[in-house]
gemmi code that builds the backbone of each chain (N, CA, C; Angstrom):
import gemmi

chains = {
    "A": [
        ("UNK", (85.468, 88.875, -70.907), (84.556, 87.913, -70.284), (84.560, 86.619, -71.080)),
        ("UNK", (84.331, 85.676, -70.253), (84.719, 84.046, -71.413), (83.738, 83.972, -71.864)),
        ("UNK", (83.576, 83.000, -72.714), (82.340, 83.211, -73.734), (82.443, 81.619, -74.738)),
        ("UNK", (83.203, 81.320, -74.446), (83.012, 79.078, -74.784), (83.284, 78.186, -73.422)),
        ("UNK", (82.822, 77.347, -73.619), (82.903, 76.691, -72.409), (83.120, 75.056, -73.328)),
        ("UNK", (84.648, 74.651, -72.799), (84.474, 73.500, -73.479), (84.874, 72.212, -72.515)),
        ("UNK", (84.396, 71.145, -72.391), (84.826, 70.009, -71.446), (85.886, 69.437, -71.848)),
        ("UNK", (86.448, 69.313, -70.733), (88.197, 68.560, -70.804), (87.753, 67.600, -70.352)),
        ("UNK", (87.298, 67.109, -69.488), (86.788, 65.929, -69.022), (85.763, 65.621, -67.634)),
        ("UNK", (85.535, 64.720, -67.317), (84.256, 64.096, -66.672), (84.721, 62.898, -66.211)),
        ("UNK", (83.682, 62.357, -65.054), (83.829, 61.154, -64.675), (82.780, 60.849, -63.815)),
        ("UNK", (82.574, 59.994, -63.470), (81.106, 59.772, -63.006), (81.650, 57.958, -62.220)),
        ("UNK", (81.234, 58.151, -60.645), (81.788, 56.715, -59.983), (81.189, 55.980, -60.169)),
        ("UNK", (81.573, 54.661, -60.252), (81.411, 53.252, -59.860), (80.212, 52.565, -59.180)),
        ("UNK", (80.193, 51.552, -59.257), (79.195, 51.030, -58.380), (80.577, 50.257, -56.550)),
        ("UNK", (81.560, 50.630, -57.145), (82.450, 50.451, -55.910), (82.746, 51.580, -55.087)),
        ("UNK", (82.440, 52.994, -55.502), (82.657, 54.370, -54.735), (84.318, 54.673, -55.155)),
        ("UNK", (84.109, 55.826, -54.899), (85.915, 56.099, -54.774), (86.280, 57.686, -53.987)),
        ("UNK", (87.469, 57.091, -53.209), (87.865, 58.085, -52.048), (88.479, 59.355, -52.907)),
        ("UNK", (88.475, 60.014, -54.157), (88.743, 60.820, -54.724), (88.843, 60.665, -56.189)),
        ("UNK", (88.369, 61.577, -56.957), (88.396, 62.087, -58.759), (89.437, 63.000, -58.586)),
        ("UNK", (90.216, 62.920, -59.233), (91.681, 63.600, -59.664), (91.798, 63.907, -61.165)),
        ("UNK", (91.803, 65.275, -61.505), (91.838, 65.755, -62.738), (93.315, 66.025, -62.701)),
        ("UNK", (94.191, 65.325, -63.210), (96.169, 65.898, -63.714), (96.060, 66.436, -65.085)),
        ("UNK", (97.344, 66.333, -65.436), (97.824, 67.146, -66.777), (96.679, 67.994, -67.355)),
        ("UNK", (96.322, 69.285, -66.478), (95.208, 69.763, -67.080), (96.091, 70.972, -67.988)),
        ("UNK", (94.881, 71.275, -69.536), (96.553, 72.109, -70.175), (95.689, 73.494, -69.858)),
        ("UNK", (97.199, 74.176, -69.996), (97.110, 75.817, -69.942), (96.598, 76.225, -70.860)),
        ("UNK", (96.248, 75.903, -71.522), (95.573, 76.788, -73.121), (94.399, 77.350, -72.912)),
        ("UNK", (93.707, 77.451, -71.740), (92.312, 77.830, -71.335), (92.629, 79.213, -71.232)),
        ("UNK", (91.348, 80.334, -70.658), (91.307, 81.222, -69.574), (91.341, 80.822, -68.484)),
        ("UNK", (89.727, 80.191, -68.272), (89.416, 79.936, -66.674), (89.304, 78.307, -66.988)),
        ("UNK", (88.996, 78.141, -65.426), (88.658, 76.881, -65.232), (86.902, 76.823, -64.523)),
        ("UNK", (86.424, 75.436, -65.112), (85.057, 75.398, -64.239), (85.126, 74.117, -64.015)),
        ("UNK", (84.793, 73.992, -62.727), (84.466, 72.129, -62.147), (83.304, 72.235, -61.572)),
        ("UNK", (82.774, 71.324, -61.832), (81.100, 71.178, -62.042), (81.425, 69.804, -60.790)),
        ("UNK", (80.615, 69.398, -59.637), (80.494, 68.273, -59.436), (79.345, 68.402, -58.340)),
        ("UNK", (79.108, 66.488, -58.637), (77.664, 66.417, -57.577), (78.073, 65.285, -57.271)),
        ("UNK", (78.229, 65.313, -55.869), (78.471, 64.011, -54.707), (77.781, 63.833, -53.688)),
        ("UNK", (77.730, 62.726, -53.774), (77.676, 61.882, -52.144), (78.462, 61.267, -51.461)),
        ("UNK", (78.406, 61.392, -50.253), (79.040, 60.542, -49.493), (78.364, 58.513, -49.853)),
        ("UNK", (79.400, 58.054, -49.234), (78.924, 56.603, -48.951), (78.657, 55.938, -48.122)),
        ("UNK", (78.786, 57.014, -46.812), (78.290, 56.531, -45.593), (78.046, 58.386, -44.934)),
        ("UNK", (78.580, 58.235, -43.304), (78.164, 59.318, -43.080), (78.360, 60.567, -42.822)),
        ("UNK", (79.619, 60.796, -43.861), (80.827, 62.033, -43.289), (80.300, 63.071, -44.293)),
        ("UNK", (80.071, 64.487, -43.927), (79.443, 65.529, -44.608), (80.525, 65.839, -45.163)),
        ("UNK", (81.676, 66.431, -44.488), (83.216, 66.998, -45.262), (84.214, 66.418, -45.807)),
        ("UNK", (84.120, 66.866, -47.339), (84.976, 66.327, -48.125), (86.221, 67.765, -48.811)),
        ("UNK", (87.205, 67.023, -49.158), (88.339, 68.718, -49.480), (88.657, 68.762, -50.928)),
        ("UNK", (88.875, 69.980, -51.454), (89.275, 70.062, -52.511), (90.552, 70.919, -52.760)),
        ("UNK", (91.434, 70.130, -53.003), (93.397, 70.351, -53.384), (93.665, 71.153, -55.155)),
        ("UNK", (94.136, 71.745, -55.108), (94.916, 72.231, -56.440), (96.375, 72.054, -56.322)),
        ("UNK", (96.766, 71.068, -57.580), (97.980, 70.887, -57.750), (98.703, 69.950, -55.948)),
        ("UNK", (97.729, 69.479, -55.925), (98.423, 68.039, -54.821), (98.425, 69.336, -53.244)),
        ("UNK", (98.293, 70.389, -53.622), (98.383, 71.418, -51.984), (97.080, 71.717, -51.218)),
        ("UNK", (97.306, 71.141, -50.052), (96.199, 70.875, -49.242), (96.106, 72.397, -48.014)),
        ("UNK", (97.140, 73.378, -48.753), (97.358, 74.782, -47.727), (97.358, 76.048, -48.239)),
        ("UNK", (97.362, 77.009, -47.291), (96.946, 78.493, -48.157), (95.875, 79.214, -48.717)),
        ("UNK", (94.630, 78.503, -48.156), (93.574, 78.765, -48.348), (93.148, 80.097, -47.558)),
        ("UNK", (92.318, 81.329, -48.332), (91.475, 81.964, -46.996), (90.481, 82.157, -48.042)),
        ("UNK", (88.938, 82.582, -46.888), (87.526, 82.392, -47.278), (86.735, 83.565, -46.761)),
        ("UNK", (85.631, 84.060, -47.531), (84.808, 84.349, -46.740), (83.536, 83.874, -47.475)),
        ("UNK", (82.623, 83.441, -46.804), (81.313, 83.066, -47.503), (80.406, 83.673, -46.659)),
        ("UNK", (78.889, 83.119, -47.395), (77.927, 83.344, -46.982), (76.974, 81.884, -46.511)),
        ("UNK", (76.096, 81.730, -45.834), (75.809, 80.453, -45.886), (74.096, 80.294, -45.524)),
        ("UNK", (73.820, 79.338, -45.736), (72.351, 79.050, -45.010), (71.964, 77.841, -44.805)),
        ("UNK", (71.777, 77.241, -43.611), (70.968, 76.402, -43.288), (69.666, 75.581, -42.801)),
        ("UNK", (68.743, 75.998, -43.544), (67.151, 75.961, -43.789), (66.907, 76.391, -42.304)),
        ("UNK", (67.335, 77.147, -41.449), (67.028, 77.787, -40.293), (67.406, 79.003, -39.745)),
        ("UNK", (68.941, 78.922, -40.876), (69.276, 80.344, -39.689), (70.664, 81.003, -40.840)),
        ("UNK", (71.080, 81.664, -40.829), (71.827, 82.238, -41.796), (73.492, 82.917, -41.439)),
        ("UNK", (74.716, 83.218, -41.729), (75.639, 83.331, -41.227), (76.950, 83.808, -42.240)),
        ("UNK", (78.191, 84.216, -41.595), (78.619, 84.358, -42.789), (80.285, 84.318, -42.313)),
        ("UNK", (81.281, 83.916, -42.361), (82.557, 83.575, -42.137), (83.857, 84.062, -43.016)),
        ("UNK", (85.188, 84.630, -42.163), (86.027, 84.766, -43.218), (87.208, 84.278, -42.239)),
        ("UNK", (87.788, 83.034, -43.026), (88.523, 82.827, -42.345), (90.155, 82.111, -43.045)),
        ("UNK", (91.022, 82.032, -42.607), (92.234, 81.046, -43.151), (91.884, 79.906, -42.640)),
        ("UNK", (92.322, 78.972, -43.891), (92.434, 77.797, -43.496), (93.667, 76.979, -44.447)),
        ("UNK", (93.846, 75.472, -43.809), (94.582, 74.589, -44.291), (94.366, 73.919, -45.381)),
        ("UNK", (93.223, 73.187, -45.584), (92.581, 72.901, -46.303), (91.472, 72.885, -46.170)),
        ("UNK", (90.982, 73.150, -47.651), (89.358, 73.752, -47.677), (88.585, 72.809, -48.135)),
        ("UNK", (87.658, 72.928, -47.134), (86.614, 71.762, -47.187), (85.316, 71.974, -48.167)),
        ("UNK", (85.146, 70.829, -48.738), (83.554, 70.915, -49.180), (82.373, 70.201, -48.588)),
        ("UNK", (81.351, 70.603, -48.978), (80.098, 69.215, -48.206), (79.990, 68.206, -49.223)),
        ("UNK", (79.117, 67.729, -48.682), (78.832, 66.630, -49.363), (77.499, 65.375, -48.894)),
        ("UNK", (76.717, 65.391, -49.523), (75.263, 64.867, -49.166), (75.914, 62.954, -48.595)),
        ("UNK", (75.182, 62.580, -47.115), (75.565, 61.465, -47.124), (74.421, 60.803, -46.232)),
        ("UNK", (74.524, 59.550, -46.088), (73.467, 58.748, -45.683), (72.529, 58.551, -44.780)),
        ("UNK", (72.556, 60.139, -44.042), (72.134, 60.923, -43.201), (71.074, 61.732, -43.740)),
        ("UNK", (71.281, 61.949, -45.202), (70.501, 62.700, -45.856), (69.122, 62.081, -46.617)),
        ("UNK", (68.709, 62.948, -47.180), (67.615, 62.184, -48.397), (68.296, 61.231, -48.918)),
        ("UNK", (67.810, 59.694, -49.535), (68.085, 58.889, -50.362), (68.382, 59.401, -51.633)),
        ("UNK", (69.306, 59.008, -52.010), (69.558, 59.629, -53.323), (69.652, 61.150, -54.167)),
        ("UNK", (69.657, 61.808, -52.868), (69.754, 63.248, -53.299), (71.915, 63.385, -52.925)),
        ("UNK", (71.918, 64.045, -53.612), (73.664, 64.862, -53.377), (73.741, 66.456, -53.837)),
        ("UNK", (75.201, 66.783, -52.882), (75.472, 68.850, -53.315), (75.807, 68.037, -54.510)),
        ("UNK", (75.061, 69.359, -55.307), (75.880, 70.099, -56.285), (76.578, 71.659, -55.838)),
        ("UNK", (77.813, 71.937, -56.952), (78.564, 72.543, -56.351), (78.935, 72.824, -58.023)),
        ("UNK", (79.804, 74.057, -57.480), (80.723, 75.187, -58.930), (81.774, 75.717, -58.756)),
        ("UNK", (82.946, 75.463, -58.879), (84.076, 76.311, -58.778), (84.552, 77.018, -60.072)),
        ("UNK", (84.836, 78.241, -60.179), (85.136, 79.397, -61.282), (86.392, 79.434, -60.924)),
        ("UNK", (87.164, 78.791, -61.902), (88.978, 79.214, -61.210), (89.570, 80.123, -62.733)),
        ("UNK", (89.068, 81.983, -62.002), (89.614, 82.846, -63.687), (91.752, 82.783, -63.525)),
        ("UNK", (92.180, 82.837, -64.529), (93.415, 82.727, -64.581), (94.368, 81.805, -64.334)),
        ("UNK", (93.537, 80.764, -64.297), (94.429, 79.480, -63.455), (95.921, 78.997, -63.665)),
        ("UNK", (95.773, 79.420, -65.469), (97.459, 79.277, -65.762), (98.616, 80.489, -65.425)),
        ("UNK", (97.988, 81.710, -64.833), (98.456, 82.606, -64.308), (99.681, 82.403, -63.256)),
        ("UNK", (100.420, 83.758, -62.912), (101.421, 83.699, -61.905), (100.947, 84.295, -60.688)),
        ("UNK", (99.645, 84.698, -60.974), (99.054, 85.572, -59.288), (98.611, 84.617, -58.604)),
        ("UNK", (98.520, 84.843, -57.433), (97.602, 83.961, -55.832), (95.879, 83.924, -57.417)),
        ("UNK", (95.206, 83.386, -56.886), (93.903, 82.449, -57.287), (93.171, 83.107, -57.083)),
        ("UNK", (91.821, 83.975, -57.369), (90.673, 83.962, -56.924), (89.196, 83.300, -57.559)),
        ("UNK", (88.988, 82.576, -56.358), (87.837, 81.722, -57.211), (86.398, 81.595, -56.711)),
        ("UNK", (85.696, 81.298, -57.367), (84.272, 81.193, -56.362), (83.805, 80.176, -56.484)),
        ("UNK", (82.851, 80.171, -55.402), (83.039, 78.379, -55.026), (81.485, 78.270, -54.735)),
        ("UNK", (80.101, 77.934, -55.193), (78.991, 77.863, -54.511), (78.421, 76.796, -54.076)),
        ("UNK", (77.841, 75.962, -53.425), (77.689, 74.524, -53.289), (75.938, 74.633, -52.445)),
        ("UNK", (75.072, 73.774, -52.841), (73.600, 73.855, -52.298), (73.504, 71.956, -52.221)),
        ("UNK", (73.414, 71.978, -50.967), (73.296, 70.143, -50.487), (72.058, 69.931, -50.223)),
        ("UNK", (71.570, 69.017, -50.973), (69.906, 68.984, -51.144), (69.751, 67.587, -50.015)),
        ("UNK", (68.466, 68.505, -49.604), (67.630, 67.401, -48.525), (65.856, 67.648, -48.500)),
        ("UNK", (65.562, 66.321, -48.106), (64.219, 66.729, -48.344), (63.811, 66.783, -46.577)),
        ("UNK", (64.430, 67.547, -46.082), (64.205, 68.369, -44.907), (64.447, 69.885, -44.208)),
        ("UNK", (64.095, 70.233, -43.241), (64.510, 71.569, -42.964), (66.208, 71.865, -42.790)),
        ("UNK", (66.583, 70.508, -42.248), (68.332, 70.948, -42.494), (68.753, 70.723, -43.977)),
        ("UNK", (69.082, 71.860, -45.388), (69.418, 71.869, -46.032), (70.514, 73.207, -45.806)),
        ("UNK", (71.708, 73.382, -47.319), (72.738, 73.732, -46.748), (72.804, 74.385, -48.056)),
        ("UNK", (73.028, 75.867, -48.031), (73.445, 76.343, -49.089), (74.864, 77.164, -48.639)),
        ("UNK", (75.739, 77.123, -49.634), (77.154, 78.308, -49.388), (77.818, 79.135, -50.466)),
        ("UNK", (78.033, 80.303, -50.479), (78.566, 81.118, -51.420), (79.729, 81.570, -51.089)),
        ("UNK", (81.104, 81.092, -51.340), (82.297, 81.356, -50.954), (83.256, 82.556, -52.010)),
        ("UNK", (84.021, 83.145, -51.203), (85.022, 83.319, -52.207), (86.323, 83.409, -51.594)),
        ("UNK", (87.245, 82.778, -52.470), (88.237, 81.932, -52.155), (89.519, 82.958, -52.514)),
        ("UNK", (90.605, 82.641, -52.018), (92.006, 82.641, -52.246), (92.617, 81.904, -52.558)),
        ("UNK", (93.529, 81.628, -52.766), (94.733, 80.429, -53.274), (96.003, 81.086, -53.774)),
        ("UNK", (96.436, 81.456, -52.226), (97.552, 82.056, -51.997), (99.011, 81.351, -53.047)),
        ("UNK", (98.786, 81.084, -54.140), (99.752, 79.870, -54.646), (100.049, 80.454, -56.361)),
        ("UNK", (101.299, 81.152, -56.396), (101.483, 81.415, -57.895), (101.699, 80.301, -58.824)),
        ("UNK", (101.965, 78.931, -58.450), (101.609, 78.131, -59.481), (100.417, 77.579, -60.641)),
        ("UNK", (100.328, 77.841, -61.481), (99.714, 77.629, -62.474), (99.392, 76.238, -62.550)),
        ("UNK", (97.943, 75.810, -62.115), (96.908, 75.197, -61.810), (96.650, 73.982, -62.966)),
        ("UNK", (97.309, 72.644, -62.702), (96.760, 71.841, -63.438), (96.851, 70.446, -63.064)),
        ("UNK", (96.095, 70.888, -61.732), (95.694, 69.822, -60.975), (94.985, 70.002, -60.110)),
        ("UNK", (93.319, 69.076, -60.224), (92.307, 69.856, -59.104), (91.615, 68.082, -58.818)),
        ("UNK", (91.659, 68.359, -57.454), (91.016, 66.989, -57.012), (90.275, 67.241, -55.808)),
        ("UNK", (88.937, 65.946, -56.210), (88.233, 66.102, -54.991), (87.945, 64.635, -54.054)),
        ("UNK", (88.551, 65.248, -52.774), (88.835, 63.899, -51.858), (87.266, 63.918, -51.203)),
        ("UNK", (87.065, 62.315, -50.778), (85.939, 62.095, -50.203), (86.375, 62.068, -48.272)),
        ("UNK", (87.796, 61.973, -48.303), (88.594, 61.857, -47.205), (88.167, 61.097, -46.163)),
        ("UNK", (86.953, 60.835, -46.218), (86.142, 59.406, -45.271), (85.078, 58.855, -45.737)),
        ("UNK", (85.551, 57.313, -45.965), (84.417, 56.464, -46.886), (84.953, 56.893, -48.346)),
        ("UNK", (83.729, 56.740, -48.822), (84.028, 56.624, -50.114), (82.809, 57.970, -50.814)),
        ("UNK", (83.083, 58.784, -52.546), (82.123, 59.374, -53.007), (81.269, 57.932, -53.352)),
        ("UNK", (80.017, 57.984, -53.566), (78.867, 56.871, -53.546), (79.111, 57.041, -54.952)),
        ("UNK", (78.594, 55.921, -55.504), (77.961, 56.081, -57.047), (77.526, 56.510, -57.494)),
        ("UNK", (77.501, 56.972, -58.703), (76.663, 57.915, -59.539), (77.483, 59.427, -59.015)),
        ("UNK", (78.076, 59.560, -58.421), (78.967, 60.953, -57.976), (79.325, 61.378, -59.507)),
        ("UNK", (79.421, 62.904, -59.666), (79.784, 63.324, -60.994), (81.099, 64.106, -60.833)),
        ("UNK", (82.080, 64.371, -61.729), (82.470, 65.421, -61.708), (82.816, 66.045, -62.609)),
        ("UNK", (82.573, 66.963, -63.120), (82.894, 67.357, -64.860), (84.401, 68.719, -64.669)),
        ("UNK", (85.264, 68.807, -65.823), (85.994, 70.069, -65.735), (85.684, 70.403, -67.220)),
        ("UNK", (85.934, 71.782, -67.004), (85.324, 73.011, -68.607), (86.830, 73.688, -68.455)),
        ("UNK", (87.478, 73.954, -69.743), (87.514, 75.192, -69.800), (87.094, 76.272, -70.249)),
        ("UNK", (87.421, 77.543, -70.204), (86.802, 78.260, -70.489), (87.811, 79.202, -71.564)),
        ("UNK", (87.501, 79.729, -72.567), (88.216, 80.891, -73.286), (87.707, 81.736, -73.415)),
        ("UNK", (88.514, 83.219, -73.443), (87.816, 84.250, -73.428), (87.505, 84.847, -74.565)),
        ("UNK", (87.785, 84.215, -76.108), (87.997, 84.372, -77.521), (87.482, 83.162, -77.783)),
    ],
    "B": [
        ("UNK", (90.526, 43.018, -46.822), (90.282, 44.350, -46.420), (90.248, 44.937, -48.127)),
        ("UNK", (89.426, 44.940, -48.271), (89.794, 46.023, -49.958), (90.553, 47.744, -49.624)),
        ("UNK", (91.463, 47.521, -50.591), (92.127, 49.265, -50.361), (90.978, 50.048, -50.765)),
        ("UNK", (90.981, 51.625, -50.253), (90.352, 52.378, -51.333), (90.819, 52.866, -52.649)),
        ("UNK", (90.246, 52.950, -52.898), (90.430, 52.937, -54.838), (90.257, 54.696, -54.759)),
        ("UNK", (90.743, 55.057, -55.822), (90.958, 57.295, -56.661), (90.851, 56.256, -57.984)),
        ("UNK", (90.074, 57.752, -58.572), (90.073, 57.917, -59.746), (90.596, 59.163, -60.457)),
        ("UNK", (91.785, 58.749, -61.363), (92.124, 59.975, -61.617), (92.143, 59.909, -63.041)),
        ("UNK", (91.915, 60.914, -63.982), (92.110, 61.272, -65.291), (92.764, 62.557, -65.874)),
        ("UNK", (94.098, 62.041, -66.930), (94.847, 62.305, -67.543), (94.275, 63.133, -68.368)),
        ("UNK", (94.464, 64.547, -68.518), (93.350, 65.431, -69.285), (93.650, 65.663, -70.548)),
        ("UNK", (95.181, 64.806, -70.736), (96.081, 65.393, -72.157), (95.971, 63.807, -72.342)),
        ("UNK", (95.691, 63.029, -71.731), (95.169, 61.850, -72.717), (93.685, 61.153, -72.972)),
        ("UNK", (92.854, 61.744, -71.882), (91.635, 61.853, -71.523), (91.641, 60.320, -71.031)),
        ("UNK", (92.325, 59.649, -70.337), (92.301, 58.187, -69.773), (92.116, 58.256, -68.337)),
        ("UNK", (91.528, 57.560, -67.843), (90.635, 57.382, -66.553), (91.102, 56.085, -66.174)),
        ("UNK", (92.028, 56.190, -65.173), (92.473, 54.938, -64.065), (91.930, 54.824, -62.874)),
        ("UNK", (91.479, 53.955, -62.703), (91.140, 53.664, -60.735), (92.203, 52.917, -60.024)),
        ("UNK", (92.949, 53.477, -59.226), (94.156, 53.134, -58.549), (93.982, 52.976, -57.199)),
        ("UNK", (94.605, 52.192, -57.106), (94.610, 51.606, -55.103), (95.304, 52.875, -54.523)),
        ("UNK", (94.655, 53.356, -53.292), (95.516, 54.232, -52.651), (96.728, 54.050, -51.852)),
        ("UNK", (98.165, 54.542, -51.532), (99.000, 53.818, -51.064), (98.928, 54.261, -48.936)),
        ("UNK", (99.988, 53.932, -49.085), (99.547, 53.769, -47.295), (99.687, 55.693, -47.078)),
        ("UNK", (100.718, 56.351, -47.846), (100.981, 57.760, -47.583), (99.644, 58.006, -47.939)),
        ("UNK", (98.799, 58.203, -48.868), (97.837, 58.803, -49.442), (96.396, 57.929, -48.406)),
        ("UNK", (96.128, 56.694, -47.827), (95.770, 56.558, -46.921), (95.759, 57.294, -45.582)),
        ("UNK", (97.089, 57.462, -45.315), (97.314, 58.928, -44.058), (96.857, 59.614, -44.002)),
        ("UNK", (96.971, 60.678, -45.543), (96.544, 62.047, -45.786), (95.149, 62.191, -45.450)),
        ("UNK", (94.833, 61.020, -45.918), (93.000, 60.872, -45.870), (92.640, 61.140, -44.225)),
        ("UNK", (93.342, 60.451, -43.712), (92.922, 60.580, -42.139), (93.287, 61.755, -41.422)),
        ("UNK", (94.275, 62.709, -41.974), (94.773, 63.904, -41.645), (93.613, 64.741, -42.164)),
        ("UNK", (92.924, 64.194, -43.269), (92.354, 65.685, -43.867), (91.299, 65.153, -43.346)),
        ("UNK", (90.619, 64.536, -43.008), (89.619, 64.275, -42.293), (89.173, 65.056, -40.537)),
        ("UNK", (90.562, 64.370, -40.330), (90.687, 65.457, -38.841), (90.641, 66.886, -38.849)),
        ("UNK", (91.073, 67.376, -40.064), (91.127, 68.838, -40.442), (89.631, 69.538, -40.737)),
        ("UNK", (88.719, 68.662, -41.406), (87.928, 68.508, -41.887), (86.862, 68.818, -40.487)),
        ("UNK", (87.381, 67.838, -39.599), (86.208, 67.656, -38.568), (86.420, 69.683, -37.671)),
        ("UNK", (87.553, 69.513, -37.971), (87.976, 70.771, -36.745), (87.509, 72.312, -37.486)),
        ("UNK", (86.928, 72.055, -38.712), (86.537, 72.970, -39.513), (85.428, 73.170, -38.999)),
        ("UNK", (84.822, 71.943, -39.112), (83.155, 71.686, -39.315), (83.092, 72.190, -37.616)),
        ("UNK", (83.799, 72.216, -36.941), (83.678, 72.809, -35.429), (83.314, 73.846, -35.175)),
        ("UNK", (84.672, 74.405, -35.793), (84.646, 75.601, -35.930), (82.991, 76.562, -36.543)),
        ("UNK", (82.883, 75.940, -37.666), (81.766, 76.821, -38.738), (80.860, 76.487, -37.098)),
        ("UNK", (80.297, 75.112, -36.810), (79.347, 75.199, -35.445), (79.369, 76.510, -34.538)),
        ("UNK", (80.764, 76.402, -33.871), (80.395, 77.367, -32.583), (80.486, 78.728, -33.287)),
        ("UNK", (80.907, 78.867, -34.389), (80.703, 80.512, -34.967), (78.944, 80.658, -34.810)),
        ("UNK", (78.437, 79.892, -35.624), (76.890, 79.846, -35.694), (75.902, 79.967, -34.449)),
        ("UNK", (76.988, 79.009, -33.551), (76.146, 79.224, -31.916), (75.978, 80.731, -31.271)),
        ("UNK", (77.525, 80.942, -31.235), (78.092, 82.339, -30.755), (77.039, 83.385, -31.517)),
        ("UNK", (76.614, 83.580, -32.809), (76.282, 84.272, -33.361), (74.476, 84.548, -33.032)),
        ("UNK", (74.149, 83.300, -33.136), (73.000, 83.233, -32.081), (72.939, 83.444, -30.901)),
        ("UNK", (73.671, 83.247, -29.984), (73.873, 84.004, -28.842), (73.641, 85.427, -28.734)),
        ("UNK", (74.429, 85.705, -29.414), (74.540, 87.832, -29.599), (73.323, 88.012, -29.997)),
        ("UNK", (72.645, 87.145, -31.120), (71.120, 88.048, -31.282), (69.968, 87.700, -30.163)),
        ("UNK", (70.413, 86.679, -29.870), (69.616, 86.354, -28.902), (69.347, 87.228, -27.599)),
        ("UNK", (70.469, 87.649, -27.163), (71.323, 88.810, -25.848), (70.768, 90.053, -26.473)),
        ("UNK", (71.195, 90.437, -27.799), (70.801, 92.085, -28.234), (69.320, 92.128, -28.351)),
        ("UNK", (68.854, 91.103, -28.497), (67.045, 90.789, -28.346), (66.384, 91.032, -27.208)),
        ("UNK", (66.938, 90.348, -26.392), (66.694, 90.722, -24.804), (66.770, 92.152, -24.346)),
        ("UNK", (67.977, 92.381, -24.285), (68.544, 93.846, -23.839), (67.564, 95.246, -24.395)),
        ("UNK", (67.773, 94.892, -26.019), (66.527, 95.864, -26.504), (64.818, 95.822, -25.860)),
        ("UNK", (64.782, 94.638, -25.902), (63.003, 94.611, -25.134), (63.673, 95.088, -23.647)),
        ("UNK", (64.270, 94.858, -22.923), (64.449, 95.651, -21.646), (65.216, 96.805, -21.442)),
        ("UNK", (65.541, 97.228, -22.621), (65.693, 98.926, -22.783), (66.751, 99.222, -22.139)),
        ("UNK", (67.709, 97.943, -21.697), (69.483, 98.032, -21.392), (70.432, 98.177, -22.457)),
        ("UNK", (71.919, 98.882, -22.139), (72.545, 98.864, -23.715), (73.159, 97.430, -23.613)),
        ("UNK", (73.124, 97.582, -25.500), (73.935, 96.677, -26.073), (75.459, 96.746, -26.002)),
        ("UNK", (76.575, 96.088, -26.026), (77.407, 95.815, -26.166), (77.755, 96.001, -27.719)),
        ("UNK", (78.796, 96.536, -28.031), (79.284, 96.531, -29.597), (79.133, 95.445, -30.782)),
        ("UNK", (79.608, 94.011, -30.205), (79.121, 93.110, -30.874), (78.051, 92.403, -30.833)),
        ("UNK", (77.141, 92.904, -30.031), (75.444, 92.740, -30.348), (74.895, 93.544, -31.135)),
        ("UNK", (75.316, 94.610, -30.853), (74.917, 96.191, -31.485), (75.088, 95.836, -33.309)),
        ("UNK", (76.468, 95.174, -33.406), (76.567, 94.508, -34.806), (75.962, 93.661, -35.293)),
        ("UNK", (75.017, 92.514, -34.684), (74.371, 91.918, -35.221), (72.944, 92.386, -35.882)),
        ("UNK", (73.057, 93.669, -35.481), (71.600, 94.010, -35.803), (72.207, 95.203, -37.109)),
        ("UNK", (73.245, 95.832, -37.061), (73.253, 96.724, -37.800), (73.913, 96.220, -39.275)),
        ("UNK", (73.103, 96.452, -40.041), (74.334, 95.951, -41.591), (75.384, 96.938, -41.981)),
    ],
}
model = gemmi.Model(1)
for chain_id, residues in chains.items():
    chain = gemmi.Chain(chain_id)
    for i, (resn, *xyz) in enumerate(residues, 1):
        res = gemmi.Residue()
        res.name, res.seqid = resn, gemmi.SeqId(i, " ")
        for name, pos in zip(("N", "CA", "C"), xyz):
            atom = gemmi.Atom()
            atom.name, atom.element = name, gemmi.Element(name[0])
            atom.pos, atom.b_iso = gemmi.Position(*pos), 0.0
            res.add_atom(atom)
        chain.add_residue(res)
    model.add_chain(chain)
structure = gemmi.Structure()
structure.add_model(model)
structure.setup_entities()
């Protein structure tokens, strides 16, 4: 079980926004991986995606979900896997936070990762999700980016990466 | 027209560039967007559909008709 958690790096946007944070040359010397981030949109698009190593395919899911009304739960393939993302539709100044656990990343097996994300609103439509992921992809992971894919992430958007060792 | 701007950082040098996006990586954006939307569709009518069935196995039970298998599932864990 890992047991340090150390930051490789962070970034935090602009007062200009930006259509994606791109973590490259991430090194293998870890166990796991953790990406920490909290976004907003900059206008009004909820779905934003998150790529490993530039591949936007090979994804499958099943989560759990809730939306301050009603509850549900999905397993499905996909192309690329989407995240939310709080936007100007929402509370002022609120954004998801979100967690991805990527164990083995410098590994040669397909990926399994978990993914949880809770998009804060100060209304009854709020959005919580508990995924767990595949990543059908034996390449060894050292590259994780998150696109805003319409508009821009708003300012003050965070995104931190950890690794993790298990020693 | 300002381009959109990425930010990406070099983790083995810890340097943080903001770079203009090029017209390919402009595309992608609009591809994954469309992908994006057809997701967000999707997750919808699962959610509708799913309400539907409890809605139907709700009924059926107060009028003491059978359920169908995938109503019958919404109620059973």
């Amino acid at each position: 079980m890992a047991n340090t958690y150390e930051l490789i790096a962070s970034s935090t946007v602009g007062s200009g926004g930006a259509a994606s944070i791109d973590f490259t040359s991430i090194p293998s010397t870890y166990t796991d991986l953790v990406v920490k981030f909290s976004v907003r949109n900059s206008a009004g698009a909820t779905w934003g995606t998150l790529t490993l190593n530039g591949s936007s395919s090979n994804w499958s899911l099943k989560n759990l979900y809730g939306d301050g009304s009603s509850t549900g739960s999905q397993s499905q393939t996909v192309n690329t896997f989407t995240v939310m993302q709080n936007n100007t539709g929402d509370t002022a100044n609120t954004f998801t936070n979100s967690e991805f656990y990527i164990p083995n990343y410098a590994g040669s097996n397909y990926k399994s990762i978990s993914y949880e994300q809770t998009r804060e609103n100060n209304a009854t439509a709020a959005y919580i999700y508990l995924h767990a992921l595949l990543w059908s992809d034996t390449a060894a992971i050292n590259q994780v980016t998150l696109n805003a894919i319409t508009n821009n992430f708003a300012q003050y958007s965070t995104a931190y990466l950890y690794g993790v060792k298990s020693s | 027209m300002t381009r959109p701007t990425r930010i990406e950082i070099d983790c083995s040098t810890g340097i943080e560039s903001i770079i203009e996006l090029t017209d390919a990586e402009v595309a992608q954006m609009q591809a994954d967007a469309e992908l994006a939307a057809e997701r967000k569709a999707e997750e919808d009518a699962a959610a509708e559909a799913l309400a539907d069935l409890k809605a139907s196995a709700k009924a059926k039970l107060v009028a003491g008709t059978p359920l169908t298998e995938a109503e019958a599932n919404t109620l059973v864990l």
